[in-house]
N, C-alpha and C positions, 0 to 999 in steps of 0.2 A: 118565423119558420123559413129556412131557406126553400129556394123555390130549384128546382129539379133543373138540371142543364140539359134540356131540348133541343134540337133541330130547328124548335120556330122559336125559341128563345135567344140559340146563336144566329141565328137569321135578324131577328130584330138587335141584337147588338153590333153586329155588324154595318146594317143598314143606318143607325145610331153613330155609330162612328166613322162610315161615309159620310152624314148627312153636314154642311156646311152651319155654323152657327147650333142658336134653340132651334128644334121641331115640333110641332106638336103631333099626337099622336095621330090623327087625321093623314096630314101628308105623308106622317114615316110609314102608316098605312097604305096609302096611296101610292109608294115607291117601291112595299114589298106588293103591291095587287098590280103595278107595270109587271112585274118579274116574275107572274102567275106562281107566287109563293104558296097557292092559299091558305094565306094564314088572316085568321080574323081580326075584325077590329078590335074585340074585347080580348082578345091575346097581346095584341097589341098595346092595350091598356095595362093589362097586369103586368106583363113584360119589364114596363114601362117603370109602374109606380113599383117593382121588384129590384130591378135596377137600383133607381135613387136610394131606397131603404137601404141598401147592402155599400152604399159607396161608391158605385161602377156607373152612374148617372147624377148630371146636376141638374135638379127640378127648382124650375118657378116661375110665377106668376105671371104673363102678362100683361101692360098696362090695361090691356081689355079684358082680364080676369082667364084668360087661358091658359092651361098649364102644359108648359113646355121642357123639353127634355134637351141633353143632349150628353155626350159621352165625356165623363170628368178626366180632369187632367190634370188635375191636382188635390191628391189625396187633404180629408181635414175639411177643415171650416175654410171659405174662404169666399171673395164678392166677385162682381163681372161690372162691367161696362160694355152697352148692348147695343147697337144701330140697329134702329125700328126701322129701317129703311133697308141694309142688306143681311142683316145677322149676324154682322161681325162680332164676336166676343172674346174683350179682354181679361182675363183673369187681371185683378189690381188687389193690391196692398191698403186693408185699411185699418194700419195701426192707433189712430186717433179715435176711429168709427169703435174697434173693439173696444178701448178705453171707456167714451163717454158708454154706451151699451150698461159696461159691467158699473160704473158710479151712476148713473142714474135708476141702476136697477138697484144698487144698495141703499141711494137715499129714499129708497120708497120701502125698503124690509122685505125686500125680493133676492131669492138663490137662485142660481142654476137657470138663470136667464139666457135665453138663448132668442137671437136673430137674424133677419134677411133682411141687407142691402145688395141691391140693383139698380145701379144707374141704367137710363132709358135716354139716347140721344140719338146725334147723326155722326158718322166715322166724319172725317177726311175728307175722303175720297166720294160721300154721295153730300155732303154740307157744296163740296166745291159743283158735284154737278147739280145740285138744288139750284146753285147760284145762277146758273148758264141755262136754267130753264124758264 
């Protein structure tokens, strides 16, 4: 069911599409209740998990089981590379990852297999100042 285009739904996609990196709903909350949106946390949540369903949001997992959002940028299936440290996110290419995916789904008598890869590291730029600390 599509979900009605509101005021505090374009308020949270907006703030989604400010937000740098994943968010979770917690802080994209947190940055519409600075801006006395009053808009709720459980709107905040629907918003959310309304978003990824439709396309217009990439949701997942935290290494610590949190589920995070952030605004897609590229229509379709596709993976990230994530710095636990500032949020940075790569959109990458992973031609071989689809591959093994679809033949290890066929050598078990599995269709329509579908997954999530997400790499979880340090960019660059906080790897070099982890070093200098």
């Amino acid at each position: 069911m599509a979900q009605r285009n509101t005021w505090q739904r374009e308020r949270v996609r907006d703030a989604l599409a400010d937000a740098r990196g994943f968010v979770s709903a917690q802080s994209l909350h947190a940055a519409l209740r600075d801006d006395n949106t009053g808009i709720g946390l459980a709107t905040v949540y629907r918003t959310l998990s309304g978003l990824a369903a439709a396309g217009e949001a990439d949701s997942l997992q935290s290494p610590d089981g949190e589920a995070l959002y952030r605004a897609c940028i590229s229509p379709g299936h596709h993976h990230h590379l994530i710095c636990r440290s500032c949020g940075l996110t790569v959109e990458i290419e992973a031609t071989e990852v689809e591959a093994w995916a679809r033949r290890t789904a066929a050598e078990h008598g599995f269709t329509a297999a579908e997954h999530v890869v997400d790499i979880f590291g340090l960019c660059a730029a906080c790897a070099k100042a982890a070093e200098g600390a």
